[in-house]
C-alpha positions in Angstrom: -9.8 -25.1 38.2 -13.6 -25.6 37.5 -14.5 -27.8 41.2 -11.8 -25.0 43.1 -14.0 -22.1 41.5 -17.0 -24.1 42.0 -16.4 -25.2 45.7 -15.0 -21.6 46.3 -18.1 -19.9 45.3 -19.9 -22.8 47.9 -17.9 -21.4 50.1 -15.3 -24.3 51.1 -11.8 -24.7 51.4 -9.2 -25.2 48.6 -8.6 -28.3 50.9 -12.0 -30.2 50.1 -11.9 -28.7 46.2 -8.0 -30.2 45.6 -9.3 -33.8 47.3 -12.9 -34.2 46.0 -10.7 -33.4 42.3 -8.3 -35.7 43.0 -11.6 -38.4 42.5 -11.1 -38.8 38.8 -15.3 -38.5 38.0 -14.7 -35.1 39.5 -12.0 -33.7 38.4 -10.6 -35.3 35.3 -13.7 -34.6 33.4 -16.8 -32.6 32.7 -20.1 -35.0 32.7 -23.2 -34.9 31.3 -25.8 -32.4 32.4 -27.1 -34.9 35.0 -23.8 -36.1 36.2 -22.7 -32.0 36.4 -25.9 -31.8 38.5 -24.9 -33.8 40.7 -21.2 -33.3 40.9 -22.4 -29.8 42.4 -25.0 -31.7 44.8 -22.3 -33.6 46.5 -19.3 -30.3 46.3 -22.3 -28.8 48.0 -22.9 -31.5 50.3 -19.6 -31.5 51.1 -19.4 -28.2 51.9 -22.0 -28.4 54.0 -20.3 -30.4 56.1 -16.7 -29.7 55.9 -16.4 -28.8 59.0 -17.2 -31.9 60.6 -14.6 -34.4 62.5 -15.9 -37.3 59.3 -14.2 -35.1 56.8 -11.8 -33.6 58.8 -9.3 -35.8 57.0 -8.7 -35.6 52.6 -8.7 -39.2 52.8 -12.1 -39.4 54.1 -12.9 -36.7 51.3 -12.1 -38.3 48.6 -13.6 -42.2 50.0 -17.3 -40.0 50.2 -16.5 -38.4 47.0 -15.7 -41.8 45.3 -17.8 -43.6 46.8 -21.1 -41.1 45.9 -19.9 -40.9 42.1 -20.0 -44.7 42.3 -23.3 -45.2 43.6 -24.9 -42.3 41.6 -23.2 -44.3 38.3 -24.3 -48.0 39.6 -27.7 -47.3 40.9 -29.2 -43.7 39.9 -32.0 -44.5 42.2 -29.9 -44.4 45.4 -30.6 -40.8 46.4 -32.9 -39.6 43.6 -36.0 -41.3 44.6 -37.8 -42.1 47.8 -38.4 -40.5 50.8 -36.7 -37.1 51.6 -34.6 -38.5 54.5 -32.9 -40.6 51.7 -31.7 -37.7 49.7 -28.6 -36.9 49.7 -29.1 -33.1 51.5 -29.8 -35.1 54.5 -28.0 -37.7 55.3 -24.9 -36.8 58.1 -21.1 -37.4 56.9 -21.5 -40.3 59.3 -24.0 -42.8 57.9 -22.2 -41.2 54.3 -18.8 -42.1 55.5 -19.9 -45.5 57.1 -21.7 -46.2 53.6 -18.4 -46.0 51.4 -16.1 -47.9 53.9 -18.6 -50.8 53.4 
């Protein structure tokens, strides 16, 4: 109920709250601060880009959603350091998508 309120109020779809839950670091439990932190960063994210013909699918949804949990967990660095273009705000569902089916 907590990522379907949280998504909702981002203004997305019960579609992309009910998939990116179904990911059990999102929606089996609550995290951390930092890991709540970013939970919201990528429900944002994928908000942001809902829409597009890379998420068009809940599959897809819930391989970025994994996938992003993972690599936050195995290397915090990923999208929390560097350059702004490596953040996750701007990367395109694309390159995302293409990341997690690697």
């Amino acid at each position: 109920a907590l990522r379907l309120a949280q998504v909702a109020a981002l203004g997305g779809p019960r579609r992309l709250a009910d998939a990116a839950s179904s990911v059990s670091r999102i929606g089996m439990r609550l995290g951390s601060e930092e890991e709540e932190a970013w939970v919201l960063e990528v429900l944002t994210w994928l908000c942001k880009h809902e829409a597009t013909p890379e998420l068009a699918e809940d599959e897809d949804v819930r391989r970025v959603s994994q996938w992003l949990m993972l690599i936050r967990e195995e290397r915090p660095e990923f999208f929390a350091t560097g350059p702004k273009n490596r953040r996750l705000a701007a990367r395109s569902p694309r390159k995302v998508l293409a990341a997690a089916a690697r």
